[in-house]
N, C-alpha and C positions, 0 to 999 in steps of 0.2 A: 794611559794608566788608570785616569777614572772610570774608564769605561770598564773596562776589566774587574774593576773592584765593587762598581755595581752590578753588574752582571755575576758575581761572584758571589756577593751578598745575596743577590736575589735567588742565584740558585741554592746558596742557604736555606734561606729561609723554604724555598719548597721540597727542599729535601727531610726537615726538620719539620713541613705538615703531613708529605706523601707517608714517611716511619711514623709518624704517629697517629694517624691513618688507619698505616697496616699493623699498630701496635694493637689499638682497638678492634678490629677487626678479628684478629687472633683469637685476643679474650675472648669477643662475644660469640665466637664459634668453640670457644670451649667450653663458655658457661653453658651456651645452646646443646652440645652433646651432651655435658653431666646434666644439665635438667631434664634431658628425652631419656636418658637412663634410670631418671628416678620415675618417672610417669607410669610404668606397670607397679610398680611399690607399690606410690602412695594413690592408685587407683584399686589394688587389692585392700588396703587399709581401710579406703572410703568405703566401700563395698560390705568389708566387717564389719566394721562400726554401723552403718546404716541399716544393718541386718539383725544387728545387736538393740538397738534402737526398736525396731520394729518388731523385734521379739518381747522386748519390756512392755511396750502399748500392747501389743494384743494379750498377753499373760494379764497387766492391767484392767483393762476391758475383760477379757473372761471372768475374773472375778468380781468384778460389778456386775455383770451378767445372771451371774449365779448366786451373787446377794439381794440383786433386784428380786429373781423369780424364787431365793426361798423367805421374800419379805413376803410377795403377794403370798404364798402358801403360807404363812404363820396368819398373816389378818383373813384371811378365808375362813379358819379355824372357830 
């Protein structure tokens, strides 16, 4: 009878790590597909943004550009 009750216990307890286990498991291959479905998003977002960014510098820059070169043309003068 004790033998049956530890052997009983025991497979208890590995059935209670095996499910929780494969509870985890589950999740992290569901987190893993909704985060591979967000990955063209917020890869087109990055993409905007960085483009948007790079649009402000260079407009920036042009106009330094062109207030540098009509400084020298006023002190030429």
């Amino acid at each position: 009878m004790g033998t049956a009750l530890i052997g009983a216990c025991i497979a208890l307890a590995a059935g209670i790590a095996i499910g929780s286990a494969g509870t985890r498991a589950k999740r992290a291959r569901l987190d893993y597909r909704r985060t591979k479905a967000l990955i063209p998003g917020a890869r087109k977002a990055a993409w905007v943004e960085g483009l948007r960014g790079l649009r402000i510098i260079a407009t920036a820059a042009g106009v330094l550009v062109a207030l540098g070169l009509a400084m020298n043309v006023i002190g030429q003068r």
